[in-house]
C-alpha positions in Angstrom: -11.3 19.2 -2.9 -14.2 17.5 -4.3 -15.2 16.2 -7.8 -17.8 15.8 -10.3 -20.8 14.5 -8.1 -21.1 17.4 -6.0 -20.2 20.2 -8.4 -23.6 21.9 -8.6 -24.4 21.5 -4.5 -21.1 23.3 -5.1 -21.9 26.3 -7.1 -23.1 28.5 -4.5 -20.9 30.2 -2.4 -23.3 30.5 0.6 -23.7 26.3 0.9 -23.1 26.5 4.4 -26.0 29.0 5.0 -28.5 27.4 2.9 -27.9 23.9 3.6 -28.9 25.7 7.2 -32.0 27.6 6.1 -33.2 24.4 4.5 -32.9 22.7 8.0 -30.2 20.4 7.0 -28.4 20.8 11.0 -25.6 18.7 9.8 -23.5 20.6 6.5 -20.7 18.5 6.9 -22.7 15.4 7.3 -24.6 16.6 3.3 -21.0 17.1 2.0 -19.8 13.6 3.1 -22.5 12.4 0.8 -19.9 13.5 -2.3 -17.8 10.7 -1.1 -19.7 8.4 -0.8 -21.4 8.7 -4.4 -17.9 8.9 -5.7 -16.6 5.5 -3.8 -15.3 2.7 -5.6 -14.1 -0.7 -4.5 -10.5 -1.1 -5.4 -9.7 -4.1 -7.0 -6.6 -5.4 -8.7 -6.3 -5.3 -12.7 -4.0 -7.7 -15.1 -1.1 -4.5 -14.3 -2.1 -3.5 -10.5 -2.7 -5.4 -7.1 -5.1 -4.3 -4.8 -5.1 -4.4 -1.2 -6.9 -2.9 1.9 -4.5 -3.1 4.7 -4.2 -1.5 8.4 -1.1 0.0 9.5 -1.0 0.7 13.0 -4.6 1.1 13.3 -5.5 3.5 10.2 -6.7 1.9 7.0 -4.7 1.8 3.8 -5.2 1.1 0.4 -1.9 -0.5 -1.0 -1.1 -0.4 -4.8 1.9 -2.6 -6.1 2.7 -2.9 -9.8 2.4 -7.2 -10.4 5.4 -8.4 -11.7 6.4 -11.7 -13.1 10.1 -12.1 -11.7 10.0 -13.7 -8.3 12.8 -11.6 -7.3 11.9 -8.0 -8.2 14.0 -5.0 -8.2 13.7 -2.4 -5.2 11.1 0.5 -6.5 9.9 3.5 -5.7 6.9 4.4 -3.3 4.9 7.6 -2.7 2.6 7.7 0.1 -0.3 9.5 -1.0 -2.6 12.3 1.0 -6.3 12.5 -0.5 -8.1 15.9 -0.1 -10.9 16.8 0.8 -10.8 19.7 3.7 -9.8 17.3 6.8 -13.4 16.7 6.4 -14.4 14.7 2.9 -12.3 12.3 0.9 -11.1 8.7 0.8 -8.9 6.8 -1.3 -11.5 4.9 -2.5 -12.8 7.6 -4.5 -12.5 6.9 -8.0 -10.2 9.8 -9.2 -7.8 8.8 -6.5 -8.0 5.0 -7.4 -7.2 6.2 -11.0 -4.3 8.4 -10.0 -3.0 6.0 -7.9 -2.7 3.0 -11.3 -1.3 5.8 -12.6 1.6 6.4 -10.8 1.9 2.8 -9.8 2.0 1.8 -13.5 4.3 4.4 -15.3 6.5 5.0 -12.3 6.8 1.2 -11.3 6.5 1.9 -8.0 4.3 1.1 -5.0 1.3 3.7 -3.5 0.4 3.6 -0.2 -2.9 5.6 -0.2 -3.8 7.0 3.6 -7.7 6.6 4.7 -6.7 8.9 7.8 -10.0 9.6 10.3 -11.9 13.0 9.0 -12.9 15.8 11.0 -15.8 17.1 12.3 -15.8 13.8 14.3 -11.9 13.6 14.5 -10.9 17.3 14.9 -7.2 18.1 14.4 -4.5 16.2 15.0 -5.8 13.0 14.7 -6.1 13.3 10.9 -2.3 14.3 10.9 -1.6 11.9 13.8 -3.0 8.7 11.5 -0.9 9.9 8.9 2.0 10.1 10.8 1.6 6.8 12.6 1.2 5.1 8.7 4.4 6.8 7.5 6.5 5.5 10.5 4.9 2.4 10.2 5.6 2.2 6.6 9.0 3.7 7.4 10.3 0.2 9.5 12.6 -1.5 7.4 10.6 -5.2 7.2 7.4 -3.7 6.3 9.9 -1.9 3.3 11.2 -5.4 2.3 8.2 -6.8 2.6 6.6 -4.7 -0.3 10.5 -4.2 -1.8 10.7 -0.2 -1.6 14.4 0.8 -2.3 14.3 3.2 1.2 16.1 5.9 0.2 13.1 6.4 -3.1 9.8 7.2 -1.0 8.2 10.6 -1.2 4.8 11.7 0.7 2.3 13.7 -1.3 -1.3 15.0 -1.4 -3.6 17.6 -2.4 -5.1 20.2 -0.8 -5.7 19.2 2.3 -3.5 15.9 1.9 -1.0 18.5 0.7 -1.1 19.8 4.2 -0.6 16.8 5.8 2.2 15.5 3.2 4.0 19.1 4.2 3.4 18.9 8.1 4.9 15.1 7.7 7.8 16.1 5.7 8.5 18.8 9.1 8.2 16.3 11.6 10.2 13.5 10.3 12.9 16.0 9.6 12.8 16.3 13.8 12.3 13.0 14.7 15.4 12.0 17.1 16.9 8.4 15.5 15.3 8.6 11.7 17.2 6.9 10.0 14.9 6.8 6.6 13.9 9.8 5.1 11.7 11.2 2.7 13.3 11.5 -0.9 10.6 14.4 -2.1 7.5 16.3 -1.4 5.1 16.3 -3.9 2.2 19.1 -2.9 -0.5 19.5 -5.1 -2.9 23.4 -4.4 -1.7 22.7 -0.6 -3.5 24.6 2.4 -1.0 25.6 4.3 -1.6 28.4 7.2 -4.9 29.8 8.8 -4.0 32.9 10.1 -4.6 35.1 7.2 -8.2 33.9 5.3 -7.8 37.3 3.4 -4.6 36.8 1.3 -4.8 38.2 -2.6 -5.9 35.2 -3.8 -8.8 34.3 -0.6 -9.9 38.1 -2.0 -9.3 37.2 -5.8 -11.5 34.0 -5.9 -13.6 33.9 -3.3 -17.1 32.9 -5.2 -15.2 30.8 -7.4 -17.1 27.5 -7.6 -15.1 24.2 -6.3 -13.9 25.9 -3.2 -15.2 29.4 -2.2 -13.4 31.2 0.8 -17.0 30.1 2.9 -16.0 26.7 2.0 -12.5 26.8 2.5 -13.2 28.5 5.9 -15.4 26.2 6.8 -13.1 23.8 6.4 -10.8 25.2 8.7 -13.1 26.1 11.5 -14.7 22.2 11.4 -10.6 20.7 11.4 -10.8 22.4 14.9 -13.6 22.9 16.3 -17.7 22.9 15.6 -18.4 25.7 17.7 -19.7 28.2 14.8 -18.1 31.3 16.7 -14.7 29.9 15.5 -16.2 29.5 11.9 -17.2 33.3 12.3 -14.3 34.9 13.5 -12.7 33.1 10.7 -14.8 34.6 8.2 -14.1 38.0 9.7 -10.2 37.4 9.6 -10.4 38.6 13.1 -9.9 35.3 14.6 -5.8 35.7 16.0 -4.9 35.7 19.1 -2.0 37.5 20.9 0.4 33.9 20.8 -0.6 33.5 16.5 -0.4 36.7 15.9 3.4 36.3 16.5 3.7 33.9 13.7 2.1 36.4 11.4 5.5 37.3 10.0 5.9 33.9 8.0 2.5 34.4 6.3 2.9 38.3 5.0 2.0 37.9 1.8 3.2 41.4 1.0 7.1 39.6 1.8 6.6 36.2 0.1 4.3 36.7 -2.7 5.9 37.7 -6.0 4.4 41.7 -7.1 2.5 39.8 -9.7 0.2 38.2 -7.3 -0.8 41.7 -5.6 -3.1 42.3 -8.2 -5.0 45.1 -6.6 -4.8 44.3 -3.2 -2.8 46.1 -0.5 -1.7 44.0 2.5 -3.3 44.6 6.0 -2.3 42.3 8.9 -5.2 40.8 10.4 -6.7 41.5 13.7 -5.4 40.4 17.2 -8.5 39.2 19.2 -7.4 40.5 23.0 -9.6 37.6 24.0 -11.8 40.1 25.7 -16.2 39.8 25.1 -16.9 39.5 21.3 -17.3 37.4 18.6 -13.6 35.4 18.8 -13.5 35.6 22.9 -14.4 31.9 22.9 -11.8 30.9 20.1 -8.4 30.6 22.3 -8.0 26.9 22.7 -8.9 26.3 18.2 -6.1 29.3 18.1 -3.5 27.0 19.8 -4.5 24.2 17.1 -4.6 27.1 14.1 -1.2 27.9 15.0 0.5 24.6 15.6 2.5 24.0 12.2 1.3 20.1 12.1 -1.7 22.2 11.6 -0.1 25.2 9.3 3.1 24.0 8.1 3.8 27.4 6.5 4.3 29.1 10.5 7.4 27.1 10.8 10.9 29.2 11.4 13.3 29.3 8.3 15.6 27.0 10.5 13.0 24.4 10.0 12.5 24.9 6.4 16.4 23.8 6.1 16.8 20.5 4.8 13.9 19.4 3.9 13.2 17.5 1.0 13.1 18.5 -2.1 9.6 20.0 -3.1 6.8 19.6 -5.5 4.1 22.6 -5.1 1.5 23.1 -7.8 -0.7 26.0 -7.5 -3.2 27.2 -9.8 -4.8 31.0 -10.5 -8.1 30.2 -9.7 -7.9 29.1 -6.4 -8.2 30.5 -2.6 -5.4 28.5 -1.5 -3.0 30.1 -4.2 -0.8 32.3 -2.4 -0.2 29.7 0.5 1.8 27.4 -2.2 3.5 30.4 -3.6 4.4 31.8 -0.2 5.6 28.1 0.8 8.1 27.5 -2.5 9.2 31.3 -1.8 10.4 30.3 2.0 11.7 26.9 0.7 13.9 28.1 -1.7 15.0 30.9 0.9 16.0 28.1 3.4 18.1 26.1 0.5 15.6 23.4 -0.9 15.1 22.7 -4.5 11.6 23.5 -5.5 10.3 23.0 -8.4 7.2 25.4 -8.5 4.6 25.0 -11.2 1.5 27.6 -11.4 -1.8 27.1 -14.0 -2.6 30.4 -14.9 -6.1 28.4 -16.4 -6.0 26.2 -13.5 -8.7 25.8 -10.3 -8.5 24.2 -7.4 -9.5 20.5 -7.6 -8.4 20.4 -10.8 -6.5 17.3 -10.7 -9.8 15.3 -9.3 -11.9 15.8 -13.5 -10.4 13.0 -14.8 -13.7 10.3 -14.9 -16.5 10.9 -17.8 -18.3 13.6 -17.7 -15.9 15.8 -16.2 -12.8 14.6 -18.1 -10.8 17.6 -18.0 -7.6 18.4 -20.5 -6.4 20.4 -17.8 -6.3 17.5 -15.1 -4.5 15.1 -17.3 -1.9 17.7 -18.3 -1.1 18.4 -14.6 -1.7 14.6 -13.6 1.1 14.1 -16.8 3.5 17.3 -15.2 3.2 16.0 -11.5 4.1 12.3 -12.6 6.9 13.6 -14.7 8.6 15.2 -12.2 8.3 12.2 -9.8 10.3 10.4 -12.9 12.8 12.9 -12.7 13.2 13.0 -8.8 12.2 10.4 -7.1 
């Protein structure tokens, strides 16, 4: 979820903690730092124009291949999701401006890159309600002509937590009453995808692994919904359910919808149900109607949901917390009738995709950065 600048801060597993014994107050306040050393201003090149738009209130960065007909052919567009845990990220970062060129200049097509408001000032939705608003926006059919998108080519996708968002979007407008465009393909790259089990094989497997360590990761979560830290506690205890999530707990059992391979050693134990009673997750209930809202966790959703949806990107890697939540997802997609196209890095870690500037120029980010465009090629 974050990139080169803020690898070392990184390294340690108990950030959180000793950003706090240091008498930093604000840990999400030290992490936004990362994006800010890491912003560039987009600006357009000989292939690529630039612009920095608003769509219904949330900021955009718009990438359109520049072309010398005066009448150019309908192309492709991908609305893209930046990660960052709800919490860090812009487009304007320069691994996503990169990507972006990218796809704009071997795809032909046009990116729409989403600067949605970040929590722990914006908790959940209104990251996935900015989204949401730019997609329908994006979806009317003038503002399609006006940047000529062929509407029956546009796929959303993201990473991590814009892999979230790009799934929980791919749900709703599937439900919206009178959409008539709809998304071609989803395109999810290590996506988070469900909070009510933090102790899943691969939460277990790689939980000091530098990038994103489970403290990390469940800090993230706690700070999408709430900044009371008995939230972020109960989370690291896995004992933050209530009677109403627990109910959804069936569409995360890993023990169903993770391959035997991803086991490893672990044996599956459902997590704890909070009776709301004194204790550490008593004051949790109103985060654990957020947690288990799927625009939150898109993977809680009944398999009569998972039905026609479009077809699906998921790339997951080995070294990674979030792991099992794209495995588990392709597993009930393919169940429910959607093509998936599933591709796991058994070398890969998460944030993998964002080492592609010097120093940290990474073989294994432009082989998955090659793979992920490939398959939009192919599909969208």
């Amino acid at each position: 979820m974050e990139t080169h600048a803020g690898q070392l801060f990184l390294q340690n597993s108990q950030s959180p903690d000793l950003c706090e014994l240091l008498g930093l107050k604000d840990y999400m306040g030290v992490m936004y730092v990362i994006t800010l050393v890491e912003k560039v201003v987009p600006v357009s090149d000989e292939h690529v124009k630039v612009t920095e738009e608003t769509f219904d209130g949330v900021d955009v960065v718009l990438y359109q291949p520049i072309v010398q007909e005066s009448e150019p052919n309908l192309r492709r567009a991908v609305i893209y999701l930046h990660g960052g845990g709800w919490c860090l990220g812009s487009p304007r970062m320069s691994p996503y401006d990169l990507l972006a060129r990218k796809i704009v200049t071997e795809l032909d097509a046009v990116v729409l890159s989403v600067d949605y408001r970040l929590a722990p000032p914006h908790h959940f939705p209104i990251p996935y309600e900015d989204v949401y608003r730019v997609v329908k926006h994006f979806f009317r059919k003038e503002v399609l002509a006006q940047y000529s998108v062929d509407p029956g080519r546009v796929a959303v996708s993201g990473d991590s937590a814009g892999g979230n968002l790009a799934a929980a979007v791919s749900q709703q407008l599937r439900k919206e009453p009178g959409q008539q465009i709809k998304l071609k393909a989803q395109a999810l790259i290590y996506p988070v995808l469900q909070a009510l089990d933090l102790y899943t094989p691969s939460y277990q497997q790689n939980q000091n692994m530098p990038i994103l360590p489970r403290t990390l990761m469940v800090r993230f979560w706690s700070e999408y919904f709430t900044t009371d830290k008995a939230l972020f506690r109960a989370m690291m205890a896995n004992t933050h359910n209530s009677p109403e999530s627990s109910i959804l707990l069936k569409f995360v059992n890993w023990s169903a919808f993770l391959p035997e391979t991803y086991h490893k050693k672990y044996n599956y134990s459902a997590p704890a149900v909070s009776q709301g009673a004194e204790g550490e997750a008593a004051g949790v209930d109103e985060p654990s109607r957020s947690f288990a809202d799927p625009r939150a966790s898109p993977l809680l959703v009944p398999d009569a949901d998972l039905r026609f949806l479009p077809k699906a990107y998921i790339l997951t890697c080995e070294y990674d917390v979030l792991r099992d939540d794209g495995i588990m997802y392709a597993t009930r997609l393919r169940a429910a009738g959607v093509e998936v196209t599933h591709e796991h890095y058994t070398s890969g870690f998460h944030g993998a995709v964002m080492f592609t500037v010097w120093p940290t120029d990474f073989l294994i980010a432009r082989r998955m950065i090659s793979n992920y465009i490939k398959w939009l090629m192919e599909n969208l």
